[in-house]
C-alpha positions as CSV (number, residue, x, y, z in Angstrom):
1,X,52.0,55.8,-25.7
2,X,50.1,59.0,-26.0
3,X,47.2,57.8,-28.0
4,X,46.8,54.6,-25.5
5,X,46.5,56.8,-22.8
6,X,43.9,59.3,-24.6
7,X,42.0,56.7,-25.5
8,X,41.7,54.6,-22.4
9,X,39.4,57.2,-20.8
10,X,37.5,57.1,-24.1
11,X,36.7,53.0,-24.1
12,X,35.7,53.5,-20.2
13,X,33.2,56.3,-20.8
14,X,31.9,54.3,-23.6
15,X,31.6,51.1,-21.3
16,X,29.5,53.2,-18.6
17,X,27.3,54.3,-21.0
18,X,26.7,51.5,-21.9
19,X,26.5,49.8,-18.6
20,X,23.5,52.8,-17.9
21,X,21.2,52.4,-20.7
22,X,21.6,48.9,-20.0
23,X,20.3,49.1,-16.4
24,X,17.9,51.7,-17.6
25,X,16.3,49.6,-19.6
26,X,16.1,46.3,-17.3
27,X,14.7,49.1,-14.5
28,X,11.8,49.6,-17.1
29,X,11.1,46.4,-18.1
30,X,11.2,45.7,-14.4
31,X,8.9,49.0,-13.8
32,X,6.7,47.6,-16.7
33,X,6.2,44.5,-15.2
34,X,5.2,45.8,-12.3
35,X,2.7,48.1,-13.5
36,X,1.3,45.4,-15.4
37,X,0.6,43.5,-12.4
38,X,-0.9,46.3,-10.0
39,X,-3.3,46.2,-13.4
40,X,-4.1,42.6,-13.1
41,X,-4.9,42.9,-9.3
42,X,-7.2,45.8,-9.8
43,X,-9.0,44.0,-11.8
44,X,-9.6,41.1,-10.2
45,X,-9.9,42.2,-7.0
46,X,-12.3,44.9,-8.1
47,X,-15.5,42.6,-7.5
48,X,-14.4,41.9,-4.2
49,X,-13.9,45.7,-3.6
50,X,-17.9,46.4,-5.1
51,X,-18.9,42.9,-2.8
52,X,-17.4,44.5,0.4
53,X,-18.4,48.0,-0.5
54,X,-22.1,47.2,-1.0
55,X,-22.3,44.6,2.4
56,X,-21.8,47.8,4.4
57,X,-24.7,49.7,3.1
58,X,-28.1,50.3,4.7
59,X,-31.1,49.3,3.2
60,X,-32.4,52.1,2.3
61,X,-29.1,53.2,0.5
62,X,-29.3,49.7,-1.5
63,X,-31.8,51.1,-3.8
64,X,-29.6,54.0,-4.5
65,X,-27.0,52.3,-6.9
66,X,-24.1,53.6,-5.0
67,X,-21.1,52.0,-3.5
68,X,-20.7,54.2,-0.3
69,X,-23.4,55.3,1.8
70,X,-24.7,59.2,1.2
71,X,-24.4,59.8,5.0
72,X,-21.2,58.4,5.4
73,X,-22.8,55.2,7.5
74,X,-21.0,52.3,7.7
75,X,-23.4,49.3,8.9
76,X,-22.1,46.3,10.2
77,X,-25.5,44.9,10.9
78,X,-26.0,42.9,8.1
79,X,-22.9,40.7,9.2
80,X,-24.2,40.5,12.6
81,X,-27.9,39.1,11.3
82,X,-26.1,36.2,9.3
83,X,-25.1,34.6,13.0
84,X,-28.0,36.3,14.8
85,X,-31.2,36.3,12.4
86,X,-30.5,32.9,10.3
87,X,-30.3,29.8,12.6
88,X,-29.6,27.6,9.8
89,X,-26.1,29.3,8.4
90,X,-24.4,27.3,11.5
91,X,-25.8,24.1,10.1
92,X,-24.9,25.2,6.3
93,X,-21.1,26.3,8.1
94,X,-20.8,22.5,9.6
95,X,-21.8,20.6,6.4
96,X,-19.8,22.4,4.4
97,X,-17.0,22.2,6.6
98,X,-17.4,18.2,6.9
99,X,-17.0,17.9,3.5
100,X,-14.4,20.6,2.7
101,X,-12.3,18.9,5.0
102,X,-12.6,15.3,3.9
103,X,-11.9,16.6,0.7
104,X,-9.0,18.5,1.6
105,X,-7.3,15.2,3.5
106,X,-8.3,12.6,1.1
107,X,-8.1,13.9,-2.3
108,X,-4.4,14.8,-1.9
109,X,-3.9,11.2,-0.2
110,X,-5.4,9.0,-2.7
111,X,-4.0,11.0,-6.0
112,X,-0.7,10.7,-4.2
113,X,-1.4,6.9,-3.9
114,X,-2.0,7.2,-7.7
115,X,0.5,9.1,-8.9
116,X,3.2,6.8,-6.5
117,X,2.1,4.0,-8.7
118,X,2.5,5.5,-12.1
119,X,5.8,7.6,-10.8
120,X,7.8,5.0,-9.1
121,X,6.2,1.6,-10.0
122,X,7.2,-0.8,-13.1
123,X,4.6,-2.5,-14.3
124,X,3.2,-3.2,-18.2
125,X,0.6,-1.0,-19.6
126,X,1.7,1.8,-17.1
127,X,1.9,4.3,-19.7
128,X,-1.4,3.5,-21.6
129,X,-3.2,3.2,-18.4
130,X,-2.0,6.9,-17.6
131,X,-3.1,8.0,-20.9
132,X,-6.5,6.7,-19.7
133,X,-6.3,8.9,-16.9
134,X,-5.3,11.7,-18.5
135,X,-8.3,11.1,-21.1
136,X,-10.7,11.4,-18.9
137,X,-9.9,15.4,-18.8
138,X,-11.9,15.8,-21.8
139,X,-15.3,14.2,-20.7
140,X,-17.3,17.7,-19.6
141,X,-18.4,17.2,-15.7
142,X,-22.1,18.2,-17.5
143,X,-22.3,15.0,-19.0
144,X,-21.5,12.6,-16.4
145,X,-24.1,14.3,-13.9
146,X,-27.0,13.0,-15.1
147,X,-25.9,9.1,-15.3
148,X,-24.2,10.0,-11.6
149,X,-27.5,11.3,-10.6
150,X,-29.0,7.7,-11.5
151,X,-26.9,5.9,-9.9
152,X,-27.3,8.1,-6.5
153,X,-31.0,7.7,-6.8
154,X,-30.3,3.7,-6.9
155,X,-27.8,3.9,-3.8
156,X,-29.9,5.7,-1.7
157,X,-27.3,8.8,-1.4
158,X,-29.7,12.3,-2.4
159,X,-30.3,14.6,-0.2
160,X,-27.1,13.6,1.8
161,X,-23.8,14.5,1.8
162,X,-22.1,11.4,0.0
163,X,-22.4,12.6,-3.6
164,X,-20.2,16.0,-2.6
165,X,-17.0,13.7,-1.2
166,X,-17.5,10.1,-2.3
167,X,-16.9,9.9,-5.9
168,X,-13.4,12.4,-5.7
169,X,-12.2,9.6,-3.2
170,X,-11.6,7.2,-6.2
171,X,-8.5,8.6,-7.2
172,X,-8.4,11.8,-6.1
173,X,-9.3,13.2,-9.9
174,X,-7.0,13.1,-13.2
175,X,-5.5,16.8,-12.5
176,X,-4.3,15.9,-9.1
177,X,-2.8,12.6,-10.1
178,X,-1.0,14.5,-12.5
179,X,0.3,17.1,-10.5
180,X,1.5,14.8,-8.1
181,X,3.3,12.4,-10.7
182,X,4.9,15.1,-12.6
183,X,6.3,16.1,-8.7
184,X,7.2,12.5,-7.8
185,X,9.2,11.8,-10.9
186,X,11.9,14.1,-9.3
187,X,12.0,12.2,-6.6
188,X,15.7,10.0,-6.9
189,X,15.3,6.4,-8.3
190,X,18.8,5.8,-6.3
191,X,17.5,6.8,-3.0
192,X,14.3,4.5,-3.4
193,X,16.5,1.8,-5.0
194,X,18.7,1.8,-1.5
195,X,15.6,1.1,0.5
196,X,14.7,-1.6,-1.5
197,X,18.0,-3.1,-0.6
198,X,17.6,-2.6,2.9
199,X,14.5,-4.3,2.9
200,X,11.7,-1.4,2.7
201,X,8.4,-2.7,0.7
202,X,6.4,-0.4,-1.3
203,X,4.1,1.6,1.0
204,X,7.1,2.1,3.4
205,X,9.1,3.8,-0.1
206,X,5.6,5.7,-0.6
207,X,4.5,6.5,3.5
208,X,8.9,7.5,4.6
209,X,10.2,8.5,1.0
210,X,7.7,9.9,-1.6
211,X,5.1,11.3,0.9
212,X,7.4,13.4,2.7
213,X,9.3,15.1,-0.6
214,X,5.7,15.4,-1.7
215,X,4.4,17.9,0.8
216,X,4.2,21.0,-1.7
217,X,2.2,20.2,-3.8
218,X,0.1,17.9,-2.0
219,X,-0.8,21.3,0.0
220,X,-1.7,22.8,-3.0
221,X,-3.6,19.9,-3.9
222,X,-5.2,20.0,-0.5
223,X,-6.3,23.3,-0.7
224,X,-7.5,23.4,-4.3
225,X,-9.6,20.5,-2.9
226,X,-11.1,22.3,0.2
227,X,-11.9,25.7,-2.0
228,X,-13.8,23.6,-4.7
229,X,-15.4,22.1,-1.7
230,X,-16.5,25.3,0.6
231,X,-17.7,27.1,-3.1
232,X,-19.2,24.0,-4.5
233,X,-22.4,25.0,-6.3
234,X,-23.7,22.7,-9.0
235,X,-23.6,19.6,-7.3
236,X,-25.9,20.6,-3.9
237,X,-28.2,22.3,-6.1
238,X,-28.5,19.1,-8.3
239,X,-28.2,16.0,-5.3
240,X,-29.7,18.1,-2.4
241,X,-32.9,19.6,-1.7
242,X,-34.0,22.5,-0.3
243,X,-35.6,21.0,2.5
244,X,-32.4,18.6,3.6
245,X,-31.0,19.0,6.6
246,X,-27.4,18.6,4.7
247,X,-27.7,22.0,2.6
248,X,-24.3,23.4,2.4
249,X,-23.2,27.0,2.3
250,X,-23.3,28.2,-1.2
251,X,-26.6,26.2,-1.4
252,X,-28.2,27.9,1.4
253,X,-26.7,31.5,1.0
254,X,-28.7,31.3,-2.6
255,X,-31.8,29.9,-1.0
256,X,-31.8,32.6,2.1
257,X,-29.9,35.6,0.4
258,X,-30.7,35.1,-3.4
259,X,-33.6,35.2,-5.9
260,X,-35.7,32.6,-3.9
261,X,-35.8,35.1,-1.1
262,X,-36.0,38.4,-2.2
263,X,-33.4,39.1,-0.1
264,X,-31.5,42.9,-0.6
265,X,-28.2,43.0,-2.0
266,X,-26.2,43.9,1.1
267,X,-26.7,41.2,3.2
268,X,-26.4,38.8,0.2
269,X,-23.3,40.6,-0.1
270,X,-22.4,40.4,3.7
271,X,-23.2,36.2,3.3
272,X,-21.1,36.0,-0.1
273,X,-17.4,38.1,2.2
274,X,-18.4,36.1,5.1
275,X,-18.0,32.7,2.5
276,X,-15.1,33.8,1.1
277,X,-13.2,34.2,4.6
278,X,-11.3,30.7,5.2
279,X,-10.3,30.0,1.8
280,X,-8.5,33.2,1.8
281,X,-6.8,32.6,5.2
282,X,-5.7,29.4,4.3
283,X,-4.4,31.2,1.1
284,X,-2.4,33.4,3.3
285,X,-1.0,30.5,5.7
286,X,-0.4,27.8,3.1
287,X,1.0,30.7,0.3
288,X,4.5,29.9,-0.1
289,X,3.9,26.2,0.2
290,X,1.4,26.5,-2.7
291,X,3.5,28.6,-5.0
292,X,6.3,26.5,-4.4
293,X,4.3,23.4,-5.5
294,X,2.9,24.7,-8.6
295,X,6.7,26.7,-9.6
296,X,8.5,23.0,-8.7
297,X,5.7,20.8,-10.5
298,X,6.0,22.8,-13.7
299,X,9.3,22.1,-14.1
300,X,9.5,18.0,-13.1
301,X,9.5,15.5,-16.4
């Protein structure tokens, strides 16, 4: 009796020592993890930092090689020239917005329209016909430029706008169909199967059922679609011309604020922040519908 009641106290001091270096250690790992990612956000939000800094400088502290103005000056007119000074950024703005926007509602609609059929529809040869899809991953964008560029020049479509939106119509692209298959393969089979019954025909089970389970990642999909727009680079530079009247925005910020114009580095700079502006506020609106669509997607099939 005596030697139960000696050790009891023993066994529980034991168990709450335990119990701390336990939770001191998940409280670093936790600390750790942290740390880590404050690292990983410096970083890559450092070039913005140096891109921001820099747009505030006068010109005649560019040619000092310094982030902050000597005299403390914070100039907010190179911002204002971009609205004021260039008459054509308005034009580059509306292009770019025609096509970011397409983009951003078709893409997601006609992968979905894809990945429905693959997902939820028995047919033979599904399977090979997705590896197909999936193939075409591997063909570099590089190479198919130039036989796309022929085949523009024989439709008509340079120096417009139809190159940039057209083509990513047809399917909405291999990743997104993907994406939105490995999402719709967790929709219920009985659910569907119980419309059937009730009469519903294919596009109702895609337009009532699968669309509306679908909306996560189809956002994400939707705004991976209007960023790749809005920054699109390579494509105007290749299918548009400097002279066009359909130049879009990362186009014409390199014709007025880069090489070609000798422009200085703070209001290229002021143009590059002023770019970056609504694909980070859709970032911010659409965020928890976007992680939630890439978090669910990844763990679907």
């Amino acid at each position: 009796m005596n030697q139960t009641t000696v050790s009891l106290p023993t066994k529980l001091h034991g168990v709450k020592k335990q119990d701390a270096k336990t939770c001191a250690k998940r409280v670093s790992k936790k600390a750790g993890y942290y740390v880590a990612a404050a690292a990983l956000a410096v970083f890559f939000l450092f070039p913005f930092f140096v891109m921001i800094c820099i747009s505030l400088l006068q010109d005649s502290d560019v040619y000092l090689c310094v982030l902050f103005s000597p005299e403390h000056v914070i100039d907010f007119g190179n911002y204002l020239s971009i609205f004021t000074y260039n008459s054509n950024y308005l034009r580059y703005l509306g292009n770019t917005m025609f096509v970011a926007l397409i983009s951003a509602v078709g893409i997601p609609f006609m992968a979905s329209l894809c990945a429905y059929g693959f997902a939820k529809c028995r047919f033979h040869g599904r399977e090979i016909m997705f590896s197909i899809v999936l193939g075409t991953l591997m063909i570099p964008g590089v190479a198919t430029m130039l036989p796309l560029f022929s085949v523009y020049v024989e439709l008509g479509w340079l120096n417009t706008l139809y190159p940039l939106f057209v083509p990513a119509l047809f399917g909405g692209g291999a990743t997104n169909i993907f994406l939105v298959r490995q999402f719709m393969r967790g929709v219920p089979d009985d659910m569907l199967d119980a419309a059937r019954i009730d009469g519903a025909g294919v596009f109702r089970l895609y337009l009532q059922f699968c669309l509306p389970l679908c909306v996560p990642v189809l956002l994400f999909v939707a705004y991976q679609s209007f960023s790749g727009a809005w920054s699109n680079f390579a494509a105007p530079m290749l299918y548009i011309g400097q002279r066009s009247r359909w130049v879009t925005l990362a186009l014409g910020i390199y014709y007025d604020y880069g090489p070609p114009s000798r422009s200085l580095a703070n209001a290229a700079m002021a143009a590059g922040t002023v770019m970056t502006i609504p694909c980070i506020i859709m970032f911010v609106i659409f965020q928890r519908y976007l992680i939630e669509g890439v978090s669910i997607t990844g763990l679907k099939g």
